[in-house]
C-alpha positions in Angstrom: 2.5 -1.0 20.0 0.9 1.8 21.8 -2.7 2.5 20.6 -5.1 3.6 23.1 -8.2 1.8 22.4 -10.2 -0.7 24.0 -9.6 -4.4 23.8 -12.1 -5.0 20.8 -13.7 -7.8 20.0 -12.8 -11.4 21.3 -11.3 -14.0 19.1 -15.0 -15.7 19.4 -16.9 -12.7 18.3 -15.1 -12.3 15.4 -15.3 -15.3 14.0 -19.1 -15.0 14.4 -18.8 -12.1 12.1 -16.7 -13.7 9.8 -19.1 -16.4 9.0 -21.7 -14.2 8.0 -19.6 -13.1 5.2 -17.4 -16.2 4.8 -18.1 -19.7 3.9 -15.6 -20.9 7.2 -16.2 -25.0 7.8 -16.7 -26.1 11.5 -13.9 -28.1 10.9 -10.2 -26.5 10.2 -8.3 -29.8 9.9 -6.5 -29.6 6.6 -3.4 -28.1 8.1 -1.7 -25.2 9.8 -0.8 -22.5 7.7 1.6 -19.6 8.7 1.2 -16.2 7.0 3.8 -13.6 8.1 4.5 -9.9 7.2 7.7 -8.6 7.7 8.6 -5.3 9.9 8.3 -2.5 7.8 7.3 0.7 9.8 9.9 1.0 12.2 12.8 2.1 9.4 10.4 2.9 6.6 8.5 5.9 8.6 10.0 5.8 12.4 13.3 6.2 12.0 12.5 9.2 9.0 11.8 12.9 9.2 8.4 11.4 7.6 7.6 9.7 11.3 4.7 12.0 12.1 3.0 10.3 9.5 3.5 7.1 9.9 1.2 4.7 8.3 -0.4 1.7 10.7 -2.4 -0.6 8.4 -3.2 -4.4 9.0 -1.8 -6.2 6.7 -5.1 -6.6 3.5 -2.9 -8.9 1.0 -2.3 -11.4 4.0 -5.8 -11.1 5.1 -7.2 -11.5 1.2 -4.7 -14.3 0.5 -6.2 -16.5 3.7 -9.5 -16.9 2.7 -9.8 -18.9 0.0 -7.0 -21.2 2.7 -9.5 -21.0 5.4 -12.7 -21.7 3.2 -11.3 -25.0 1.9 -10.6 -26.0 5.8 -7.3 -24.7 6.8 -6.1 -23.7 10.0 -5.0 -20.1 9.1 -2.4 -17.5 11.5 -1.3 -14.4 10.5 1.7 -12.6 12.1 2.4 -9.5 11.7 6.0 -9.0 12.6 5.4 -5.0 13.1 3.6 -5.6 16.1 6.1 -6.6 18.4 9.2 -5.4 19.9 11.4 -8.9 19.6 10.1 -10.2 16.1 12.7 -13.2 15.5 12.4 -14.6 18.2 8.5 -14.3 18.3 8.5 -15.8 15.3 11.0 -18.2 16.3 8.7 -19.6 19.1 5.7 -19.0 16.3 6.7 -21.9 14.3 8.1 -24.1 16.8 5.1 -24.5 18.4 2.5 -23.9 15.6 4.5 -26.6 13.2 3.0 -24.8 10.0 3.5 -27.1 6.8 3.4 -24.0 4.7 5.1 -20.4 5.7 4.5 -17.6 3.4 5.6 -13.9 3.1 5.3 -10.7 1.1 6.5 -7.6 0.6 8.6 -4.6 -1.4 11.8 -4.6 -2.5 13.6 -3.1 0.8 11.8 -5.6 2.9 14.2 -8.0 0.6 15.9 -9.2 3.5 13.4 -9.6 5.9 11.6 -11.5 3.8 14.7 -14.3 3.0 15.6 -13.9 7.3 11.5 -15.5 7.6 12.0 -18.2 5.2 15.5 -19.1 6.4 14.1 -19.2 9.7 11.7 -21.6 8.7 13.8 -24.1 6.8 16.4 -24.2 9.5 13.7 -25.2 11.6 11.9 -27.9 9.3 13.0 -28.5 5.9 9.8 -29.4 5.0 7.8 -26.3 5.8 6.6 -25.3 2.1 7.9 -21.8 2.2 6.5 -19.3 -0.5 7.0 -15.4 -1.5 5.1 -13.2 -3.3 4.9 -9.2 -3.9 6.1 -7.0 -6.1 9.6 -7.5 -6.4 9.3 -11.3 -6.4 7.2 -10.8 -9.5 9.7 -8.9 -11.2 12.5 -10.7 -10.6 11.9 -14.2 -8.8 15.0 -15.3 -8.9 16.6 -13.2 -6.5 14.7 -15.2 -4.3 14.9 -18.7 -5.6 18.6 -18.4 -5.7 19.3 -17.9 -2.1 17.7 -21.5 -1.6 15.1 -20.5 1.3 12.3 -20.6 -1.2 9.8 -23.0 -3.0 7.9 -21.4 -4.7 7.3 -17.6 -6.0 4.1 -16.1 -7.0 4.0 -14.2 -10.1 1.8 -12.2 -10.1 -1.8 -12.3 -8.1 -1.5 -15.3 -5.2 -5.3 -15.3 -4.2 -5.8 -19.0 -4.9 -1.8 -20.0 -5.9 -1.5 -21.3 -2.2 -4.5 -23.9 -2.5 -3.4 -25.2 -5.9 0.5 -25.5 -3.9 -1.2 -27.2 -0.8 -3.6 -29.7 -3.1 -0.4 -30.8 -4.6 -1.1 -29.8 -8.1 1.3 -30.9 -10.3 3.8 -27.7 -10.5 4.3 -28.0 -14.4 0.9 -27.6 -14.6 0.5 -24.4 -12.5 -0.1 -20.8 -13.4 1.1 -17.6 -11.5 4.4 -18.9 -10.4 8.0 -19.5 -10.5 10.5 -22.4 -9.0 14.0 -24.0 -9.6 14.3 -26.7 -11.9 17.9 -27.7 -11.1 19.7 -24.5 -11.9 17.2 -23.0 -13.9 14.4 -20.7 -12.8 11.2 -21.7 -14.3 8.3 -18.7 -14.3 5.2 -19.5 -15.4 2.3 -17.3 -16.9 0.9 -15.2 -14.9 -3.1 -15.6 -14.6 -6.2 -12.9 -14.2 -8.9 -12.8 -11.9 -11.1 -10.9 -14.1 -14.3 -11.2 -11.8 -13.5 -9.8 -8.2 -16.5 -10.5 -6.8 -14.9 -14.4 -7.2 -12.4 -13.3 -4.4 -13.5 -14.1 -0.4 -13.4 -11.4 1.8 -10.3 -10.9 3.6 -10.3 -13.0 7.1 -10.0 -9.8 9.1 -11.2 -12.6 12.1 -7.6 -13.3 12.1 -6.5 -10.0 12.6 -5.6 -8.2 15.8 -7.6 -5.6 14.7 -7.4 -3.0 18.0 -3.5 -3.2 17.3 -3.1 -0.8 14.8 -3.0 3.0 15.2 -3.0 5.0 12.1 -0.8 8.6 12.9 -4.0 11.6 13.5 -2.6 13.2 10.4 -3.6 10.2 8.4 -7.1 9.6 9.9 -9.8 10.6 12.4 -11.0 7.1 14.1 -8.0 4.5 14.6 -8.5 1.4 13.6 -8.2 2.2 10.0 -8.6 -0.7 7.9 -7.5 -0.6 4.2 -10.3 -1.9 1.5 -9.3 -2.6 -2.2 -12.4 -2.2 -4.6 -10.5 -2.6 -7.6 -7.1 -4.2 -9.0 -5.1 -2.6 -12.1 -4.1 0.5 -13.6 -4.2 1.8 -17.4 -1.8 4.3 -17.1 2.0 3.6 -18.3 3.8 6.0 -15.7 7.2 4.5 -15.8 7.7 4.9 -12.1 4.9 3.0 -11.3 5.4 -1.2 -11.3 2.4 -3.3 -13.0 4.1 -6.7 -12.7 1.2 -8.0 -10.4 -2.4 -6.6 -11.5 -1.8 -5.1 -15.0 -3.2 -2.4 -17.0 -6.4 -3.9 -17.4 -9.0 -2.1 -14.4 -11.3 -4.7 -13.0 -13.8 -3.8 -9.9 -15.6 -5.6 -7.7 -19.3 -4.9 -8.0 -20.5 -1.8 -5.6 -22.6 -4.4 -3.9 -19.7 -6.7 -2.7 -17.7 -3.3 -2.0 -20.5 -2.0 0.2 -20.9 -5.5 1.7 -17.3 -5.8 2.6 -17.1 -2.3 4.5 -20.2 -3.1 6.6 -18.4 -6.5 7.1 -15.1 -4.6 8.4 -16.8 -2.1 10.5 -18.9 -4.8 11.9 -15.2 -6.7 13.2 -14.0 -3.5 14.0 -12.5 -0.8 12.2 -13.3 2.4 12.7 -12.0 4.1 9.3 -11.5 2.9 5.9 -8.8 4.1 3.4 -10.0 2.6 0.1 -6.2 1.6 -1.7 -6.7 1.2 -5.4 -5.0 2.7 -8.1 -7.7 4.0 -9.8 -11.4 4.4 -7.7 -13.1 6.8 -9.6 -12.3 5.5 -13.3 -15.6 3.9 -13.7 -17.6 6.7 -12.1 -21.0 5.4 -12.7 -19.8 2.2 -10.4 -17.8 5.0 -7.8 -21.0 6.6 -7.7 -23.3 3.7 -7.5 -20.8 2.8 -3.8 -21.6 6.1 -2.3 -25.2 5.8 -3.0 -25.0 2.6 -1.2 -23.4 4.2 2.0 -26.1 6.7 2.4 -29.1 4.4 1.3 -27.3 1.9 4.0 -27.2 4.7 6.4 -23.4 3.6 7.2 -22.0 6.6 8.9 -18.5 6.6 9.5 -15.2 8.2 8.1 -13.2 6.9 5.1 -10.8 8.4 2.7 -9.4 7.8 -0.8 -5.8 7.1 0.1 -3.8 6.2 -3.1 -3.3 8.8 -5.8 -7.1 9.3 -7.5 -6.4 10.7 -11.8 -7.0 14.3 -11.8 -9.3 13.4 -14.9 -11.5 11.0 -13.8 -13.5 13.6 -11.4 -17.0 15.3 -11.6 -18.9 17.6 -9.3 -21.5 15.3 -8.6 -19.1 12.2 -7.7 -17.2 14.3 -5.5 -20.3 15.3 -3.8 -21.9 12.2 -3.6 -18.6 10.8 -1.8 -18.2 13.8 0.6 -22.5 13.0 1.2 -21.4 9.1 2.0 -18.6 10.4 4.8 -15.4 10.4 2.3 -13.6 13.2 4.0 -10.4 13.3 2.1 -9.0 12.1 -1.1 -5.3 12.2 -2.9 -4.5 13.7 -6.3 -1.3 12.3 -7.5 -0.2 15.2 -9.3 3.8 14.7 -9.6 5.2 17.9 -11.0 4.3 21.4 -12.1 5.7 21.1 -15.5 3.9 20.0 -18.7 6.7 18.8 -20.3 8.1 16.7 -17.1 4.7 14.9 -16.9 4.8 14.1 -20.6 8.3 12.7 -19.8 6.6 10.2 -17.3 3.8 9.2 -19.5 1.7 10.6 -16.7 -0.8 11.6 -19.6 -2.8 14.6 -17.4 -2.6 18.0 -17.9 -1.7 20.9 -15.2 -5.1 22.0 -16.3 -7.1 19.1 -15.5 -5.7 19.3 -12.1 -6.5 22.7 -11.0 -9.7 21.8 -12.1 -10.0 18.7 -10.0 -8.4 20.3 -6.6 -11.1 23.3 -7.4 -13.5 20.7 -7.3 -12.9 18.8 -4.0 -12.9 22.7 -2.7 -16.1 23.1 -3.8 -17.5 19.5 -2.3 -15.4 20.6 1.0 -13.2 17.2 0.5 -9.6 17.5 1.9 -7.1 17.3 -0.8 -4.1 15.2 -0.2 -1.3 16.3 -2.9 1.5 13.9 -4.3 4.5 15.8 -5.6 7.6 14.1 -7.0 11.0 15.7 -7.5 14.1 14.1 -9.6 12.1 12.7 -12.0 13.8 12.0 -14.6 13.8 15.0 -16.8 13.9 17.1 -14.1 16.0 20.0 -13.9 16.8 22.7 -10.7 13.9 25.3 -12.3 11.2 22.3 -13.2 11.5 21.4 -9.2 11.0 25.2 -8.3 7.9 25.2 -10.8 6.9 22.0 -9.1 7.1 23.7 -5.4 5.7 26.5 -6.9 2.5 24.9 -8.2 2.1 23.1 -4.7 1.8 26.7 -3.5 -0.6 27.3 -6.4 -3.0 24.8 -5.5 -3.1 25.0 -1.6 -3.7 21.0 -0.7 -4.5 20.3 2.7 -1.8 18.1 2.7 1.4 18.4 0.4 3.7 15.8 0.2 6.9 15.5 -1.4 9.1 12.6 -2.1 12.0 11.6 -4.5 11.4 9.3 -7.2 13.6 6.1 -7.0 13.9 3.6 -9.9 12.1 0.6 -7.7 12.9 -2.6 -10.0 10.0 -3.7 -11.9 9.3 -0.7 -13.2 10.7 0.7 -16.7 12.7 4.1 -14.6 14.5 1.1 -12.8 15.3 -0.6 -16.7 15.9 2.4 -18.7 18.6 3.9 -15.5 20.0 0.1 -15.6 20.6 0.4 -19.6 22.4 3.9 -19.0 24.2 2.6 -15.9 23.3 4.9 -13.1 21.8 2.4 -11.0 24.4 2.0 -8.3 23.1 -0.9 -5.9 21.5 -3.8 -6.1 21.2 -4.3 -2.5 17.7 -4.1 -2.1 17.2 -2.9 1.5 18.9 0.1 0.5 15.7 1.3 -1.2 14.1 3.0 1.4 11.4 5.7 1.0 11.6 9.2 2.3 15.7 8.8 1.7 17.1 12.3 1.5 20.7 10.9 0.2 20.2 7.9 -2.4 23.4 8.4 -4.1 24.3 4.8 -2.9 22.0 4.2 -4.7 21.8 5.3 -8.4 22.9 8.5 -10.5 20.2 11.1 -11.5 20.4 12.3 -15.4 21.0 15.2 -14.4 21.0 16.5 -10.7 23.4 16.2 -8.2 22.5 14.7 -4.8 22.8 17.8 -3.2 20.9 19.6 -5.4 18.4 17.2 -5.0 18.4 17.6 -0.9 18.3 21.3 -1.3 15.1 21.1 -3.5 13.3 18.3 -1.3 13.9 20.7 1.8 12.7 23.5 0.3 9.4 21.9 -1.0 8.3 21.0 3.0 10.1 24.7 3.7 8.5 26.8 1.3 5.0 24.8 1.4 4.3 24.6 4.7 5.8 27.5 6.4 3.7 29.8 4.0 1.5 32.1 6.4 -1.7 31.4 4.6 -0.9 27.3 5.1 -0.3 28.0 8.9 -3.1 30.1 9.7 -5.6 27.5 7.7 -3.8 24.6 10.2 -4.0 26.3 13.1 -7.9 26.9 12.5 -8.2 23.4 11.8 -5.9 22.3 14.5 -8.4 24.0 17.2 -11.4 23.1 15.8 -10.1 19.1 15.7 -8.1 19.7 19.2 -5.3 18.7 17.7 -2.9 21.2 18.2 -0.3 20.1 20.5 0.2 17.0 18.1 0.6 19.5 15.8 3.2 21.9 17.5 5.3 18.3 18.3 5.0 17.3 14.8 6.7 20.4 13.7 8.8 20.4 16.4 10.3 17.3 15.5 10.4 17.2 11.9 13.7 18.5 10.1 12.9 21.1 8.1 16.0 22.7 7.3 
């Protein structure tokens, strides 16, 4: 992968670092252990008309779920299959030579096959490498997994310690947090809660090729970005939106530990930080409490509040205090520009509350990242106009538009299977930024085409607005980023 730093840190000096804020034994002897993310980028963002944008983050739940491997003494190797231009047969050679007793993978639903090709891989090689899955569609439905006969075990739910109790041979029947075959039946267990965060190690970013990883310029300022996750759970019911692994319930690491952790990641590394919870800012006194922290530490470096941040969980003063502690941009997930459409969603925000919260961001001088959905369920041709329309309304740095898809897990994907418009099961089919999903399910009440036209006249009508362009271009000098941005919009399809 082309990045254009320096060659960082040696494997040495990071594990220096990492012992300062791990409890890593002298002695790894318990085992080798082979964690492995599946490629992802390359069909997901590359091959898309989204590809300027393309997301390059190391992979946090691999990184979270090693520690607690590498604290109780094991030998611990992460691969990250999106790194490399031949990934079978890197990862081929991977477990040939590394002879892991346990191989285990994550990821979404359209990484379904990639994820069965690791394990296969695996089995075909030894038998007896333990091989284990986990992630959001494995949660929801584990046996689509178990039943192609490459897999163990399933996590269900959170995995942070599920591996150990796996590894120490804990009696299955007496395990928590995952699912197996019995026979022919799939057994799922209940799923358990880390209700204390703090609890969790820090992720073994030691084991990370850190300098890898090139985040596109429109998502961030200093490459390497590294993602953080201060918080786990979400209390709002949007039925787009899957809760099968961390629940409704919010629960936060301290600001302490968060603080702690980012010096920790900029110490190994990373340049940037995108901060990926659900829900940052819903206990403000403990949001505000973390950017305190950052000044009083005299941390200086840039960071950004990626995922979508609730319209009305915002003040003045914490969007201040953020923008104070080098936060230079965070993301409103906003969805539509009609009332009744959010209702529909149980979105539970008003159009209100959200003029009020992009206002304030203006005011702090915080970039505004806007997510828009269209086809939502109850949407209708002249909802999707009001929708573009509001976008306009509310001038976001950065707009962006995607269709909703019923991902399984989540009640759209239930309620569309009751009234029979899902069309596939084949999971790799369910690809983001898809312009056509018809292959894939029927909308209530658009057509595909209908859909197209509105999705290309959201990017159309958005960014080609004179005001928009002007406000880039002024931005575009000032950063010197304006031949990236005259390629980016000279190979994006617009029309």
């Amino acid at each position: 992968m082309k990045n254009g730093f320096s060659k960082g840190l040696t494997k040495e000096e990071k594990l220096e670092i990492a012992r300062k804020y791990l409890n890593i034994p002298e002695k790894l002897d318990k085992g080798d252990i082979l964690l492995v993310t599946p490629t992802w980028r390359k069909f997901t963002y590359l091959n898309r008309e989204v590809k300027s944008a393309t997301i390059s983050h190391p992979p946090l739940a691999m990184a979270t779920i090693a520690s607690p491997l590498v604290e109780s003494g094991y030998n611990v190797r992460i691969l990250d299959l999106d790194l490399y231009e031949n990934p079978g047969s890197l990862l081929k050679k991977t477990i040939e030579e590394f002879k892991p007793k346990l191989v285990a993978t994550s990821g979404s639903t359209p990484l379904f096959d990639g994820i069965v090709s690791i394990a296969k891989l695996a089995k075909e090689i030894d038998k007896n490498i333990i091989t284990v899955v986990g992630g959001p569609h494995a949660t929801a439905f584990p046996e689509h997994f178990l039943e192609t006969g490459y897999f163990d075990y399933v996590v269900n739910g959170q995995g942070d310690f599920v591996l150990l109790d796996i590894l120490n041979n804990k009696n299955r029947d007496e395990m928590d947090s995952i699912a197996y075959m019995d026979e022919n039946n799939v057994i799922k267990k209940k799923q358990t809660t880390i209700e204390d965060l703090d609890i969790i190690p820090m992720p073994s970013w030691h084991l990370v090729e850190v300098e890898k990883y090139a985040n596109s310029y429109i998502l961030s300022r200093k490459n390497p970005v590294g993602p953080i996750e201060t918080s786990r759970g979400c209390h709002a019911s949007c039925c787009y939106c899957n809760k099968k692994i961390f629940g409704w319930k919010v629960r936060f690491k301290s600001s302490k530990r968060v603080v702690d952790e980012m010096q920790y990641m900029l110490e190994i590394g990373f340049n940037e930080l995108h901060v990926q919870d659900d829900l940052f800012s819903s206990d403000l006194k403990r949001a505000k409490e973390i950017a305190d922290l950052i000044v009083e530490r005299k941390m200086n470096f840039p960071w950004m509040l990626t995922n979508g941040v609730r319209v009305d969980t915002v003040d003045l003063e914490f969007l201040l205090k953020i923008k104070k502690a080098g936060c230079y941009r965070l993301a409103f997930g906003i969805e539509s520009g009609n009332q009744e459409v959010l209702d529909s969603v149980q979105k539970n925000i008003t159009l209100d509350q959200v003029r009020r919260a992009v206002k304030l961001a203006k005011i702090a001088k915080i970039e505004t990242f806007g997510f828009f959905m269209l086809a939502l369920p109850t949407d209708t041709e002249e909802t999707m106009q009001q929708t573009i329309d509001f976008a306009k309304e509310l001038d976001v740095d950065l707009p962006k538009f995607v269709i909703t898809t019923p991902y399984p897990g989540t009640r759209l994907y239930d309620i569309y299977d009751r009234q029979n418009l899902i069309k596939s099961k084949n999971w790799s089919d369910y690809l983001q930024h898809n312009i056509d999903m018809s292959h894939i399910f029927n909308h209530p009440n658009l057509s595909w085409d209908t859909i197209a036209k509105y999705y290309k006249k959201a990017f159309r009508e958005v960014y080609f607005r004179p005001n928009y362009i002007y406000r880039r271009f002024k931005k575009s000098l000032k950063e010197h980023t304006l031949i990236q941005d005259m390629k980016t919009v000279a190979t994006t399809s617009w029309f």
